[in-house]
N, CA, C and O of each residue as an XYZ file, in Angstrom:
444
protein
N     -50.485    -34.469   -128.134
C     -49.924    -35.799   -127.928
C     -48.435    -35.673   -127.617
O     -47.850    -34.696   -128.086
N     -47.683    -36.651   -126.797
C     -46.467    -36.462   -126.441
C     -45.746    -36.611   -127.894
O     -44.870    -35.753   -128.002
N     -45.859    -37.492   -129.107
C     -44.909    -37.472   -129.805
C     -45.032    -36.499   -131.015
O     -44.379    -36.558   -132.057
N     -46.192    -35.402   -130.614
C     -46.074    -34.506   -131.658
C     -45.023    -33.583   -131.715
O     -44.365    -33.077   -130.806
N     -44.968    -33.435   -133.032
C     -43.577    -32.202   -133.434
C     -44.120    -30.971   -133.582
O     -43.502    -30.016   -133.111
N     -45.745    -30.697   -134.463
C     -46.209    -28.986   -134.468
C     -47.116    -29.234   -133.702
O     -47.590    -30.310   -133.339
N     -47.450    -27.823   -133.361
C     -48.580    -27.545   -132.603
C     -49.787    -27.468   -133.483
O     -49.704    -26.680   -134.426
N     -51.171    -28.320   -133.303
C     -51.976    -28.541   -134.280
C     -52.464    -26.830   -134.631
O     -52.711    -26.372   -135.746
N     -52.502    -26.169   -133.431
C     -53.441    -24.912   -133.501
C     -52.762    -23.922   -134.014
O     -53.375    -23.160   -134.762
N     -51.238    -23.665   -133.729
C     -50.291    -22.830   -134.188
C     -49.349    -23.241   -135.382
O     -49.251    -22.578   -136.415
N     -48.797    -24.190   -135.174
C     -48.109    -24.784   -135.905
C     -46.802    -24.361   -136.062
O     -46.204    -24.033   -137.087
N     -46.296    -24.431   -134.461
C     -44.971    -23.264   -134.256
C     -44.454    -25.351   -133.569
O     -45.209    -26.175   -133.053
N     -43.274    -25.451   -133.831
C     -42.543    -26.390   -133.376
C     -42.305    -26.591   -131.567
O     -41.810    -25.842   -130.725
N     -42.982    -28.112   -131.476
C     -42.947    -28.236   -130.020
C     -41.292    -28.925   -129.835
O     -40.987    -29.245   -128.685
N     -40.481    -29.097   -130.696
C     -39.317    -30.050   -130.031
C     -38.601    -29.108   -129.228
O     -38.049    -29.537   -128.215
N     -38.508    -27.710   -129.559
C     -37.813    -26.797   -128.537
C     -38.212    -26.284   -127.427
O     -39.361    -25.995   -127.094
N     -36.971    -26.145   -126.697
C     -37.521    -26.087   -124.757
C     -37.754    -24.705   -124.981
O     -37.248    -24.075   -125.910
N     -38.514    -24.239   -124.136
C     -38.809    -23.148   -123.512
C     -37.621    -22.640   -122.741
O     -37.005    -23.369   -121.963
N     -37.319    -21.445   -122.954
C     -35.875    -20.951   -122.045
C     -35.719    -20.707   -120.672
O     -36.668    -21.418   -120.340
N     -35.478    -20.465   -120.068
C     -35.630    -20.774   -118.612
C     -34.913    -18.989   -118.322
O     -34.049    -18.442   -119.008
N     -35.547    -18.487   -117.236
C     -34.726    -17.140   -117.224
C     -33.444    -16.687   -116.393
O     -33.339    -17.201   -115.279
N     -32.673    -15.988   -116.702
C     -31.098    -16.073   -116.363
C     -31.107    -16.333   -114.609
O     -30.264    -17.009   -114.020
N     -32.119    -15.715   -114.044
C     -32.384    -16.105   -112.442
C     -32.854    -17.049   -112.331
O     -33.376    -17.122   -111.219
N     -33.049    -18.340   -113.194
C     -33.416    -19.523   -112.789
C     -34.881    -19.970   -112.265
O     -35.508    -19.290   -111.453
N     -35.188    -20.747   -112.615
C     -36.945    -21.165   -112.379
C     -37.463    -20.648   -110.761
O     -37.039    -20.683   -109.606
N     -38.453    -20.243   -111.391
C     -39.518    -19.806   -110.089
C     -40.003    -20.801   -109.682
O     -40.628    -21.672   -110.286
N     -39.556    -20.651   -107.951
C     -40.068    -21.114   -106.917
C     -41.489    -21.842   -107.185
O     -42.202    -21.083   -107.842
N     -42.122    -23.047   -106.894
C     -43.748    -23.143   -106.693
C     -44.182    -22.491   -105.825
O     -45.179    -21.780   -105.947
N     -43.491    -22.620   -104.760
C     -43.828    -22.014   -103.126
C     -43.051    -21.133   -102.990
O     -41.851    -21.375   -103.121
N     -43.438    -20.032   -102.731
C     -42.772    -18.860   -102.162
C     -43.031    -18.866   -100.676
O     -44.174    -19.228   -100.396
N     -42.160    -18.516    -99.522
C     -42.033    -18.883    -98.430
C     -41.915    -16.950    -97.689
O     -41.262    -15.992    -98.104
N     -42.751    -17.064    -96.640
C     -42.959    -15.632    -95.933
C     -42.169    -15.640    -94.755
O     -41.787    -16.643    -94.153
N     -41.948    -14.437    -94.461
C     -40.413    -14.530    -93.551
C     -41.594    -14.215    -92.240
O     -42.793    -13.967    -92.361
N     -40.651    -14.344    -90.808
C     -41.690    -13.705    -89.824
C     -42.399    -12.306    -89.407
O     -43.320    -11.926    -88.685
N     -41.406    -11.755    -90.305
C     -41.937    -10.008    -90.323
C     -43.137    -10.162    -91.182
O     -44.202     -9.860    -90.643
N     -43.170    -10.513    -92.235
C     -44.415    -10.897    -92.999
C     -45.377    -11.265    -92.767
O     -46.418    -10.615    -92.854
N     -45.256    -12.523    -92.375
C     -46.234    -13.156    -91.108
C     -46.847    -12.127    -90.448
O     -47.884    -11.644    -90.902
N     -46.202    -11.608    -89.141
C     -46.859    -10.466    -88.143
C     -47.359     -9.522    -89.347
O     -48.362    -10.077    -89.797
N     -47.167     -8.638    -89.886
C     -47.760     -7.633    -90.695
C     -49.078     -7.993    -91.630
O     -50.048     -7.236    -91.667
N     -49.009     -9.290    -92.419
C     -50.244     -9.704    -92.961
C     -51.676    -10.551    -91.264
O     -52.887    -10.665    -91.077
N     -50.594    -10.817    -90.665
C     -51.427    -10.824    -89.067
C     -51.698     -9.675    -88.667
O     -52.592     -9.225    -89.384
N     -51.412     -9.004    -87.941
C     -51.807     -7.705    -87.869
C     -53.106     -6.993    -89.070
O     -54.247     -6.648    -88.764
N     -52.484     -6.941    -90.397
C     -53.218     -6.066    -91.061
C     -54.946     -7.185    -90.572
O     -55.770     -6.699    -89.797
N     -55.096     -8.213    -91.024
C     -56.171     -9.479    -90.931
C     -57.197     -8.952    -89.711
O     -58.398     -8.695    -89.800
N     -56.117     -8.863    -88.281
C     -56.953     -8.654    -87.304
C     -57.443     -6.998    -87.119
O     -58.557     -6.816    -86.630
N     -56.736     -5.977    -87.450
C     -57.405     -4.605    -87.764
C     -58.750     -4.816    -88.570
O     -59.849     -4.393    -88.211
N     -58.526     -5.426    -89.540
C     -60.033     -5.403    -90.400
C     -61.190     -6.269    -89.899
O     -62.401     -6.138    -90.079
N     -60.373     -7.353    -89.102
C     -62.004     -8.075    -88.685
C     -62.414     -6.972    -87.421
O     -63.593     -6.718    -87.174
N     -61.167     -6.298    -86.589
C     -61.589     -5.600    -85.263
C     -62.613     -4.250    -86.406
O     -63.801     -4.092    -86.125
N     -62.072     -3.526    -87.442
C     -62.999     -2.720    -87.693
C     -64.275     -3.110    -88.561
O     -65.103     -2.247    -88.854
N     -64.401     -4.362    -88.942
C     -65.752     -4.687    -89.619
C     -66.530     -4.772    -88.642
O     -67.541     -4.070    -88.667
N     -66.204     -5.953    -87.113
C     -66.874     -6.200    -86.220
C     -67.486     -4.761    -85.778
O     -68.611     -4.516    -86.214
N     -67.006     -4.009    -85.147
C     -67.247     -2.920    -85.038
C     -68.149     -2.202    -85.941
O     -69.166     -1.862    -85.335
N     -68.145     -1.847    -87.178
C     -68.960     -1.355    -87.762
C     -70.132     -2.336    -88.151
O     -71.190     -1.936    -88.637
N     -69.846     -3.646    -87.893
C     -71.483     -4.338    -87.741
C     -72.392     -3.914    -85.812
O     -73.439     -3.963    -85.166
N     -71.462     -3.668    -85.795
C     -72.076     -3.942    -83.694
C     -73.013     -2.328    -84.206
O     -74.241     -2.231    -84.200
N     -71.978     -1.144    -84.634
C     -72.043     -0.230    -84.470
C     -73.972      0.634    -85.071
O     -74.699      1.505    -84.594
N     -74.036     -0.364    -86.416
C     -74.767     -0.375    -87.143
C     -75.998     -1.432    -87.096
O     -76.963     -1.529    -87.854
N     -75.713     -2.035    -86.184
C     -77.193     -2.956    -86.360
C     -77.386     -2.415    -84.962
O     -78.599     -2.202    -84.972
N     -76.894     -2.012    -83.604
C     -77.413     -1.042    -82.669
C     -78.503      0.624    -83.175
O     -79.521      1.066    -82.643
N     -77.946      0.989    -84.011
C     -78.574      2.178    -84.884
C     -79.481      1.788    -85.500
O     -80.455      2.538    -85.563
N     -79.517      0.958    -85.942
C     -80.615      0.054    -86.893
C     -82.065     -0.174    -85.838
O     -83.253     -0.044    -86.133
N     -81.473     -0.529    -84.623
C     -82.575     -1.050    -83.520
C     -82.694      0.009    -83.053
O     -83.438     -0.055    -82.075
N     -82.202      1.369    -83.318
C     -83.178      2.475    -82.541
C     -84.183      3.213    -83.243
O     -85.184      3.748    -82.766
N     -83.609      3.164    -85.024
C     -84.138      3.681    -85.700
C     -85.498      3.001    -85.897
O     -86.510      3.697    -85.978
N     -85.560      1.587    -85.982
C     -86.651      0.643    -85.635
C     -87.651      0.873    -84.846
O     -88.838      0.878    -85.173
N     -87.000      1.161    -83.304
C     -87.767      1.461    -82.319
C     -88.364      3.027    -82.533
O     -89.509      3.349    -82.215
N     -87.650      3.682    -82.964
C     -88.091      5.233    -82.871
C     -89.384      5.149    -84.411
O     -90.499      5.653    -84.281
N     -89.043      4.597    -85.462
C     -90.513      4.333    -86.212
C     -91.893      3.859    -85.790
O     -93.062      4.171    -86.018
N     -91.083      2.770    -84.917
C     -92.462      2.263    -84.210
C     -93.639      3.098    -83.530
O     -94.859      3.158    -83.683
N     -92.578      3.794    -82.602
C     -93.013      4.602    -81.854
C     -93.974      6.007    -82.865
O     -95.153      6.323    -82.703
N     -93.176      6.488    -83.666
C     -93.682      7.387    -84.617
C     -95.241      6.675    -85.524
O     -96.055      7.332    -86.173
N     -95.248      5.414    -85.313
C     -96.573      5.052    -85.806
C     -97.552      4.539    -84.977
O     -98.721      4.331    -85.301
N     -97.090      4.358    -83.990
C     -97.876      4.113    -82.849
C     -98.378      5.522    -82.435
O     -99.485      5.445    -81.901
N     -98.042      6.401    -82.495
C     -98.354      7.933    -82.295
C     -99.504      8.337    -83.411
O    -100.345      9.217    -83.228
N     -99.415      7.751    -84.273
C     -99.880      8.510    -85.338
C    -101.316      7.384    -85.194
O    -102.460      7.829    -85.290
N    -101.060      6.052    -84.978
C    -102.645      5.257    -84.471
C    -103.290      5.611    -83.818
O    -104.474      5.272    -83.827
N    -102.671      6.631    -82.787
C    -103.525      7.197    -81.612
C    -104.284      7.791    -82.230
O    -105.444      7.380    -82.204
N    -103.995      8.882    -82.964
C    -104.397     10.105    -83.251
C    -105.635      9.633    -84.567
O    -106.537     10.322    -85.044
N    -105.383      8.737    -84.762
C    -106.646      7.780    -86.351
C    -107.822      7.771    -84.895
O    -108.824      8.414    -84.584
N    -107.025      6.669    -84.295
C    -108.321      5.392    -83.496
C    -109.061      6.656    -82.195
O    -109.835      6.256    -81.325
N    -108.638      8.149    -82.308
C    -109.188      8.656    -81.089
C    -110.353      9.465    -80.987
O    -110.344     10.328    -81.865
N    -111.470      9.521    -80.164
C    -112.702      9.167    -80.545
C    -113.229     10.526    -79.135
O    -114.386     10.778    -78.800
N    -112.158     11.062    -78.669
C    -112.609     12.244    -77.683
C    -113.015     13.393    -78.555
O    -113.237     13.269    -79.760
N    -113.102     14.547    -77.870
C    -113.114     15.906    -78.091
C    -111.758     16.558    -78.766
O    -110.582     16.255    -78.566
N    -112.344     17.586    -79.660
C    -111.178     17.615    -80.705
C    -110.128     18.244    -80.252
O    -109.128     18.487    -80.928
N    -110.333     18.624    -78.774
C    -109.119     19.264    -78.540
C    -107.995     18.217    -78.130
O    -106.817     18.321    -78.471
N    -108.461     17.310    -77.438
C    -107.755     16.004    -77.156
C    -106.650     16.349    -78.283
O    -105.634     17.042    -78.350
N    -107.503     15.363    -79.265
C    -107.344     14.849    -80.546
C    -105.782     16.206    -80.926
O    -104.678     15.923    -81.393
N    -106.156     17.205    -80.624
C    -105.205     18.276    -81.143
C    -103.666     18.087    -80.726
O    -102.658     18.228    -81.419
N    -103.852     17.580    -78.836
C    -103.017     17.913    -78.206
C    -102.094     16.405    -78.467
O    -100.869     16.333    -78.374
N    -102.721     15.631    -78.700
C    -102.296     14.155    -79.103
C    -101.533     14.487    -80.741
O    -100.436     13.935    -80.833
N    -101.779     14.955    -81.480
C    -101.236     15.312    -82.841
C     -99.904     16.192    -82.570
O     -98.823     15.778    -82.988
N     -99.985     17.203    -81.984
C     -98.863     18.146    -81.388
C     -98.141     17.316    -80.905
O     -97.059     17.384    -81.487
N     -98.134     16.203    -79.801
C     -97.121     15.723    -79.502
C     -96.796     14.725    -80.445
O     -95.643     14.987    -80.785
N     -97.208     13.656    -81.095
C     -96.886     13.165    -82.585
C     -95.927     14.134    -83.073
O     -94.891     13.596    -83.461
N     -95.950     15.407    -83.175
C     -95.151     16.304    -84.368
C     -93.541     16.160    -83.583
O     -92.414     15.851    -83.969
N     -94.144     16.559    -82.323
C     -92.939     17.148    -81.426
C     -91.955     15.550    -81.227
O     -90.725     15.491    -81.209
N     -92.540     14.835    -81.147
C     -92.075     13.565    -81.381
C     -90.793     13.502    -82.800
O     -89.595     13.256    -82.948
N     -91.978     13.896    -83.610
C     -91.452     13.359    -85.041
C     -90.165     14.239    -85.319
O     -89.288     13.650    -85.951
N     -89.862     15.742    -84.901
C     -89.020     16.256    -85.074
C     -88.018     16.158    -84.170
O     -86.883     16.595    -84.360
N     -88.461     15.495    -83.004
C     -87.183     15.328    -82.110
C     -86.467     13.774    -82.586
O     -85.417     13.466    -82.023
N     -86.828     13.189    -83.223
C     -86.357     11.864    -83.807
C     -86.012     12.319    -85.362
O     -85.332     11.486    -85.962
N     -86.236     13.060    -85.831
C     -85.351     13.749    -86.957
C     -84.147     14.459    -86.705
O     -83.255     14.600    -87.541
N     -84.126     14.946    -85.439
C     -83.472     16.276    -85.056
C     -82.248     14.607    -84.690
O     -81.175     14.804    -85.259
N     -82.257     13.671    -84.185
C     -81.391     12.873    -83.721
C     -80.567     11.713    -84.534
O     -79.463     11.205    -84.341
N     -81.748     11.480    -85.691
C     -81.702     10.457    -86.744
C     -80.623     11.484    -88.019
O     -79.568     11.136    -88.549
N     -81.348     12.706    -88.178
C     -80.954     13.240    -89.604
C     -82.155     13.014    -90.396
O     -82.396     13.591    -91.456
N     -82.874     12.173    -89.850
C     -84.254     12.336    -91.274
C     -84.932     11.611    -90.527
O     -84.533     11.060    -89.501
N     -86.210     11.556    -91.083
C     -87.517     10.905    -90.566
C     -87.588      9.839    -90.366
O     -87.548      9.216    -91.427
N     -87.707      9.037    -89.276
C     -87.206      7.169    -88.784
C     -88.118      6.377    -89.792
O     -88.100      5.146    -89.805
């Protein structure tokens, strides 16, 4: 309440001011000079230029790795649904492999 004298919770005396410090009350607003400006500009647009970038960079990789699974299971349906002579069947599996390791050999691991 405004006309209280203790503090209910402490009970340390409200009639005395708070001291103010020998440099005088802080600013509400602190004000940025134009060098400031440009440098927090600058730093702002580096990070959206390198996030953008590492989203472009990464959802492109994303769509090959996608595509190259597909492909790796579409290879491997052949070789279920195929209904020739087993040598077929052999030469269709071999390339499945040769597949699968050349999309490891590019990925780092199995798509």
């Amino acid at each position: 309440m405004a006309e209280a004298i203790l503090c209910k919770h402490c009970r340390s005396d409200l009639r005395q001011k708070t001291p103010t410090p020998p440099w005088g009350p802080l600013s509400s607003v602190t004000r940025m000079g134009p060098a400031s400006k440009v440098l927090v500009g600058s730093v702002i647009a580096i990070a959206l230029y390198l996030a953008f970038g590492f989203f472009v960079s990464n959802s492109s990789q994303d769509k090959e790795i996608i595509q190259a699974r597909e492909a790796s299971e579409l290879c491997r349906q052949q070789v279920d649904s195929y209904s020739g002579p087993e040598v077929g069947k052999t030469m269709i599996e071999e390339t499945c492999r040769k597949l699968e390791d050349e999309l490891r050999k590019g990925f780092g691991h199995a798509p």
